[in-house]
N, C-alpha and C positions, 0 to 999 in steps of 0.2 A: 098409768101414763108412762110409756116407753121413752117416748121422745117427747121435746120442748116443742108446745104448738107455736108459731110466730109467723106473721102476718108482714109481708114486706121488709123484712129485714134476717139477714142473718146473723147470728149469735155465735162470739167466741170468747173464748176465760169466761166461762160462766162458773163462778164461786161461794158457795152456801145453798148450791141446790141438787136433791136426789132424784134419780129417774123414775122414781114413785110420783115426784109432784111435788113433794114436800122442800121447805125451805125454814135454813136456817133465818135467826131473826134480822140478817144483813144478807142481802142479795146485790152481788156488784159482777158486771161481764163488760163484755165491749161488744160492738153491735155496727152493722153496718146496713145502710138503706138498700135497699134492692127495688122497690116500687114507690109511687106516688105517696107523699105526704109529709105534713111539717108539723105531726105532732104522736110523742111516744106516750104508750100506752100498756099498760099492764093491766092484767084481773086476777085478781086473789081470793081467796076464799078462807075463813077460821072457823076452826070447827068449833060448835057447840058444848061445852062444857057443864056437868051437872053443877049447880049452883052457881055458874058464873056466865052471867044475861048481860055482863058492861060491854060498852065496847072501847077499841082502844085506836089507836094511834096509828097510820103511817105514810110513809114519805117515799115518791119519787124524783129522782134529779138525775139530770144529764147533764156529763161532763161539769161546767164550773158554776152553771146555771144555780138561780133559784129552787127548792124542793117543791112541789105540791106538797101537801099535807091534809089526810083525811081521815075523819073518823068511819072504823069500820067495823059492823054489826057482825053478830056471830049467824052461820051458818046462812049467810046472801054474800054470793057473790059480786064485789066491791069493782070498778074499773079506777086505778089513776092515773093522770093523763097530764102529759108538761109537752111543752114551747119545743121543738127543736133548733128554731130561727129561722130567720131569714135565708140562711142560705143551706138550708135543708134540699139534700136532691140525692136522687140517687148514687151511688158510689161512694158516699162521705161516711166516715165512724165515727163512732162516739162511743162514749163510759157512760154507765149508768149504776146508777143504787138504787135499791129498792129494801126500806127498811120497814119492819113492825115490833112494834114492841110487844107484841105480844109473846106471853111463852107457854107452850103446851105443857101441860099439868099432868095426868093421865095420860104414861105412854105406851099402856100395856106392854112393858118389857122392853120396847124401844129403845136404846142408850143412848140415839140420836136426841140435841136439845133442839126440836121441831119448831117453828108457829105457825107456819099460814103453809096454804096449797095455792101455788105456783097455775093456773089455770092456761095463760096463752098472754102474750106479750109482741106490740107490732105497732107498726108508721101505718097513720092513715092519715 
């Protein structure tokens, strides 16, 4: 993955994420509405690990809001999804996090400290 797929919003200061997909285990940017809708959303995916079948932990939140918080299976793609508010409309930004505690194990050589692939993130 070249580019960050996103759905109704455009994405800027995106930090903890690489143009492969991959993200560190804090993902925070800032974001702005471009089409219809009043709730943000990410999908994530953790890859499967030899002897490690748990799942773990994580959180979306915008701006000062409440986090969702979900638990997430290895190797299924996850969606989470929060509030934008009431006055959600086009042209308006916001801050968001997006954290997992998970942390990649096996990096075949990788130096990067990895957990989850970044799938596509958007207002609907």
């Amino acid at each position: 993955m070249n580019q960050l797929v996103s759905d109704n919003i455009l994405v800027f200061d995106l930090d903890g994420w690489h143009e492969d997909g991959w993200c560190h285990r804090l993902l925070r940017g800032r974001a702005k509405i471009t089409g219809p809708g009043a709730r943000f959303y990410a999908e994530i995916w953790i890859k499967g690990e030899p002897g490690n079948d748990r799942t773990t932990a994580a959180s979306l939140s915008v701006d000062t809001g409440a986090p969702t918080i979900v638990d997430i299976h290895r190797d299924v793609p996850t969606v989470l999804e929060v509030d934008l508010g009431p006055d959600a409309a086009p042209g308006q930004d916001f801050t968001f996090r997006l954290y997992c505690e998970n942390l990649l194990v096996p990096t075949g050589g990788d130096a990067r400290q990895l957990s989850f692939v970044l799938m596509r993130m958007g207002v609907r």
